[in-house]
PAKOL-362409 format. One record per residue (C-alpha): residue number from 1; residue in one letter; z, x, y. Coordinates in Angstrom, 3 decimals, always signed. Example, Ala and Ser with C-alpha at 12.3 -4.5 7.8 and 13.67 -1.06 7.14 Angstrom:
n=1&res=A&pz=+7.800&px=+12.300&py=-4.500
n=2&res=S&pz=+7.140&px=+13.670&py=-1.060
***
This chain:
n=1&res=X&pz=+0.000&px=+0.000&py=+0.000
n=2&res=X&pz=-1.195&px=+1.850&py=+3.298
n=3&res=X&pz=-1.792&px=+1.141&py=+6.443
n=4&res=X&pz=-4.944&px=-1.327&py=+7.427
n=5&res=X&pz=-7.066&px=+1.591&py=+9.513
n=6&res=X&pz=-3.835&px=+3.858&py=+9.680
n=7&res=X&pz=-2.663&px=+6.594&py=+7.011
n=8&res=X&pz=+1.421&px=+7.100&py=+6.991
n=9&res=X&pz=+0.904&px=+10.602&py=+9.053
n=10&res=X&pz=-1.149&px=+8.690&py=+11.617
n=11&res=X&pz=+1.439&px=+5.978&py=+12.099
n=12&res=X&pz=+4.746&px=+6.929&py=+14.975
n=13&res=X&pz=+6.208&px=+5.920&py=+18.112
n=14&res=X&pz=+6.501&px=+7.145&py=+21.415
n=15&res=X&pz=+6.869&px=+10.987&py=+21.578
n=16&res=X&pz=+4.822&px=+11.857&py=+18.004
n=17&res=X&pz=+4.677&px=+15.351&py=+19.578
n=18&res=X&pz=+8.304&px=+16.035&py=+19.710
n=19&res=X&pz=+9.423&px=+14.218&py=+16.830
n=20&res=X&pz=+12.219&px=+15.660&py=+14.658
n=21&res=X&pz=+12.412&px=+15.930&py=+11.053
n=22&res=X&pz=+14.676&px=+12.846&py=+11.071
n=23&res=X&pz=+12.282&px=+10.760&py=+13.547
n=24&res=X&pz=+9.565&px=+11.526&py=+10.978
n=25&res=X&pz=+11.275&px=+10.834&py=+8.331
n=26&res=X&pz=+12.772&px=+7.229&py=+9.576
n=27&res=X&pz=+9.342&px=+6.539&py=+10.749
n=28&res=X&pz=+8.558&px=+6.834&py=+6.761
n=29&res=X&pz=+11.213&px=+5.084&py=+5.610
n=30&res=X&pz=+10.275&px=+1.995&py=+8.631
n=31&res=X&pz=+6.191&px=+1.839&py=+7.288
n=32&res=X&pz=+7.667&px=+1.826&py=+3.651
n=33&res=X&pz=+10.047&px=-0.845&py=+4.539
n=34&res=X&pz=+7.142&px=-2.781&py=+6.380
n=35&res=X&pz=+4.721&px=-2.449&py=+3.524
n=36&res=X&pz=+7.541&px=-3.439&py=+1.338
n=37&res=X&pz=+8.233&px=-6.563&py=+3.145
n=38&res=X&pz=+4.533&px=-7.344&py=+3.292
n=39&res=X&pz=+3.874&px=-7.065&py=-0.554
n=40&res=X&pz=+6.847&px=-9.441&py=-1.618
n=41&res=X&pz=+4.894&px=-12.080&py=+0.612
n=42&res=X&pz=+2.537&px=-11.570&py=-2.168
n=43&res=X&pz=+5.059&px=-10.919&py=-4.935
n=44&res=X&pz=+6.730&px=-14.304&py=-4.168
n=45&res=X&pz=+4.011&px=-16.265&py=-4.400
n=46&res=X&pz=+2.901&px=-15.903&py=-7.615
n=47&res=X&pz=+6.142&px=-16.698&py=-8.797
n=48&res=X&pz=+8.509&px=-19.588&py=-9.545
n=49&res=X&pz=+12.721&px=-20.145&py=-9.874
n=50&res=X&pz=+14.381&px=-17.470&py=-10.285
n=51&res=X&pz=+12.183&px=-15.092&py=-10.312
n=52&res=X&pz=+10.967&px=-16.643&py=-6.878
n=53&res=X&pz=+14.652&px=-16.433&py=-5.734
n=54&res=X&pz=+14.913&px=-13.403&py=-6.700
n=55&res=X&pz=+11.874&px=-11.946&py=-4.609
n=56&res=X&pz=+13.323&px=-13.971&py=-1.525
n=57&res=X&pz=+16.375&px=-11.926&py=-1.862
n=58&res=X&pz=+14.356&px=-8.393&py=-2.118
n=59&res=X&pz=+12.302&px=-9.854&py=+0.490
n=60&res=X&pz=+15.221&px=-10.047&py=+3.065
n=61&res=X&pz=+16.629&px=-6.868&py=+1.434
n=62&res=X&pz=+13.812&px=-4.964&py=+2.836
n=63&res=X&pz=+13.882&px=-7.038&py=+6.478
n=64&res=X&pz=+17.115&px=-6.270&py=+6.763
n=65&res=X&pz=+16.696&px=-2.570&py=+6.256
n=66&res=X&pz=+13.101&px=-2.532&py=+8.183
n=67&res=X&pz=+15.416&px=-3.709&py=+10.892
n=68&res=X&pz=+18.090&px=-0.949&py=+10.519
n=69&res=X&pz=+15.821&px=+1.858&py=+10.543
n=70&res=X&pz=+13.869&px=+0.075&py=+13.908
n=71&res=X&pz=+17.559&px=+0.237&py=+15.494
n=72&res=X&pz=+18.280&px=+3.740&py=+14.398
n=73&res=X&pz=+14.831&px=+4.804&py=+15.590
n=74&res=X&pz=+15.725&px=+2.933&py=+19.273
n=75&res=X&pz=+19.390&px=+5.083&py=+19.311
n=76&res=X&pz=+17.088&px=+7.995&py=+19.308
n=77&res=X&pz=+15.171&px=+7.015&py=+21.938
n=78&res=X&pz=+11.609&px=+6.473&py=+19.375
n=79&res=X&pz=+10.051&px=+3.196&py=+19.797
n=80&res=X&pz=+9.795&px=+1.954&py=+16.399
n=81&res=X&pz=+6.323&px=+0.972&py=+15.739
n=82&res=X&pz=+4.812&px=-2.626&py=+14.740
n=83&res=X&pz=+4.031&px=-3.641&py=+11.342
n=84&res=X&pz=+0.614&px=-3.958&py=+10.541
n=85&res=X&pz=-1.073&px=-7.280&py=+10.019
n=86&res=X&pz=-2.265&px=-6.576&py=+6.374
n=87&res=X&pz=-1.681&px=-3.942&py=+4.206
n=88&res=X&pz=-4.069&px=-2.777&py=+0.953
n=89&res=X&pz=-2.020&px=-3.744&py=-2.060
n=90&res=X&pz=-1.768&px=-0.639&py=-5.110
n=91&res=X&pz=-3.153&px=-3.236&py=-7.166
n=92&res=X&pz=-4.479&px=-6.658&py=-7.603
n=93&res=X&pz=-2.440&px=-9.759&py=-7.675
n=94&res=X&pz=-3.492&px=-13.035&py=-8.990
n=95&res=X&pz=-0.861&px=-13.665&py=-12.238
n=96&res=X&pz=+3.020&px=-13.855&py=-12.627
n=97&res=X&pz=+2.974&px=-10.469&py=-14.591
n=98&res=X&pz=+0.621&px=-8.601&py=-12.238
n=99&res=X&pz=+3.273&px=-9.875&py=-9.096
n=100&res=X&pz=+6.369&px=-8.512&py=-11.174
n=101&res=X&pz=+4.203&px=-5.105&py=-11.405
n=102&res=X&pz=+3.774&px=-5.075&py=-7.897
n=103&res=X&pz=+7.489&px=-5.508&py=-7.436
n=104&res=X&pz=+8.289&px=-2.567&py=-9.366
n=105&res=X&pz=+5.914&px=-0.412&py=-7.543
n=106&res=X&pz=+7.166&px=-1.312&py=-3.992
n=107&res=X&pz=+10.526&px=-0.401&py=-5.431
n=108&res=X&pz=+9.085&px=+2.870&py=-7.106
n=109&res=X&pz=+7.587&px=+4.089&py=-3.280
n=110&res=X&pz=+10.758&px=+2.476&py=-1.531
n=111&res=X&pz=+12.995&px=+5.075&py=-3.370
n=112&res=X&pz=+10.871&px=+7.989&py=-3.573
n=113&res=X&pz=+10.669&px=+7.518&py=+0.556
n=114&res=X&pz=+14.003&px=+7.144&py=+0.915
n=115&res=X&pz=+14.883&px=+10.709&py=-0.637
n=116&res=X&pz=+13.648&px=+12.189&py=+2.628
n=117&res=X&pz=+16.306&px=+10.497&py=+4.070
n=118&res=X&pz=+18.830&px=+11.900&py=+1.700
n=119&res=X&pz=+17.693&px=+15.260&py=+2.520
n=120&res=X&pz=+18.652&px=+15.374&py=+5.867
n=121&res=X&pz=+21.488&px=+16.939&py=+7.593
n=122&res=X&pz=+22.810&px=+13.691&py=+9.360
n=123&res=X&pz=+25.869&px=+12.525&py=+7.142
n=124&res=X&pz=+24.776&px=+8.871&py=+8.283
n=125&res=X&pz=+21.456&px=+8.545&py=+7.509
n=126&res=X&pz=+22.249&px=+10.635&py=+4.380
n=127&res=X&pz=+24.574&px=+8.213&py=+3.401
n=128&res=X&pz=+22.098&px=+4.855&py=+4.547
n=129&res=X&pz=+19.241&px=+6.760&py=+2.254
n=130&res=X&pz=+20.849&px=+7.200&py=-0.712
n=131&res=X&pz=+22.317&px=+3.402&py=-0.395
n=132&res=X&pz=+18.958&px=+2.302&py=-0.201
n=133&res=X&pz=+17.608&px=+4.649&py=-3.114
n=134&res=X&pz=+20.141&px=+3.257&py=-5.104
n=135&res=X&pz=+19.381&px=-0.222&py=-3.867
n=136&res=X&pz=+15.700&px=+0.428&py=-4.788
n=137&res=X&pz=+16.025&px=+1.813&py=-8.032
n=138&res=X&pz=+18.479&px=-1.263&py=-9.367
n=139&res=X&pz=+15.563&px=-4.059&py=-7.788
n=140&res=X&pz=+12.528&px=-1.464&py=-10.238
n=141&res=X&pz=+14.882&px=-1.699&py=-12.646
n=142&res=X&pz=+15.959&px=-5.386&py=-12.461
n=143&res=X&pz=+12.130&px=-6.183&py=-12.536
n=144&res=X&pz=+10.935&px=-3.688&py=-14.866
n=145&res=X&pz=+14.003&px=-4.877&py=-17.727
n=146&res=X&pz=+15.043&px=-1.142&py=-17.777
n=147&res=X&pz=+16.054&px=+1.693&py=-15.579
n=148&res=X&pz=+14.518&px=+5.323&py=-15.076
n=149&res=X&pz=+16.411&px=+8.827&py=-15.388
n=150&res=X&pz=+15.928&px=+9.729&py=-11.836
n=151&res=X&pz=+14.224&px=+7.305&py=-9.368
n=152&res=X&pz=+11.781&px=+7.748&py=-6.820
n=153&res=X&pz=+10.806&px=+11.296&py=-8.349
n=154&res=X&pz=+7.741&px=+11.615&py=-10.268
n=155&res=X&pz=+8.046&px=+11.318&py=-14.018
n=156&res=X&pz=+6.239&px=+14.740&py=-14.421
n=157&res=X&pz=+9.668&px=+16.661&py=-12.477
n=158&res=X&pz=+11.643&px=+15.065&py=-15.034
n=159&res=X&pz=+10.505&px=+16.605&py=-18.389
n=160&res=X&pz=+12.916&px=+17.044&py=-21.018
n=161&res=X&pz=+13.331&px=+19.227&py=-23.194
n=162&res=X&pz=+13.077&px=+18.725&py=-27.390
n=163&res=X&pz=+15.666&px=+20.031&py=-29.086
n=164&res=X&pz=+15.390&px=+24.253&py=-30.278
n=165&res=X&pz=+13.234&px=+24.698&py=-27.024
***
């Protein structure tokens, strides 16, 4: 899910030229948060009950958050910018399975953003990042029926090894 017209790098407030690493990296966290909202429009309406309920809540989990970062962004003097009107979805939606899928891949990029924000130096936004990592990886997990040894990082950097390697 990217941008419509606008790649992650291309998207920032006032000031892009004197950003911090924190700026940056809130900025990344906000356009995850924005796509995120975006796609469980989608996710949501391919489902029904629970399920439905359930994408409300992750719905408003991500609004909430979108809103957080926006505020923390506006303490440090960034103007957050706008979501975009339509975002290109990682993959097509037209069935109850294919929404769930997209749920667990908004989760999936949600966390893996969010570790930028652990790695900071600010104890605050350290602390708000790993919250929502953890946040994150229980939604995947809640959708996908099971959870993952180390969220938001790439299956490939989390090889184990076989026994009498």
């Amino acid at each position: 899910m990217s941008r419509t017209g606008r790649t992650r790098s291309q998207v920032s407030g006032s000031g892009a030229a004197a950003q911090t690493g924190t700026t940056r990296a809130l900025q990344s966290a906000l356009a995850a948060e924005q796509e995120a909202v975006y796609g469980y429009g989608v996710v949501g309406a391919y489902l029904s009950g629970a399920m439905q309920s359930t994408a409300d809540a992750d719905w408003l989990a991500h609004t909430t958050a979108s809103n957080t970062i926006q505020a923390m962004l506006r303490e440090r003097g960034t103007q957050p910018p706008a979501a975009a009107v339509a975002y290109q979805l990682p993959i097509a939606v037209q069935t109850q399975a294919q929404a769930i899928s997209l749920a667990v891949i908004i989760e999936e990029r949600i966390t893996t953003t969010y570790l930028g924000l652990v790695a900071l130096d600010a104890p605050a936004i350290r602390k708000f990042g790993a919250l929502q990592v953890q946040a994150a990886a229980l939604r995947a997990a809640a959708w996908r029926g099971s959870t993952v040894a180390f969220p938001g990082l790439p299956a490939a950097t989390t090889v184990t090894r076989s026994h009498g390697s």
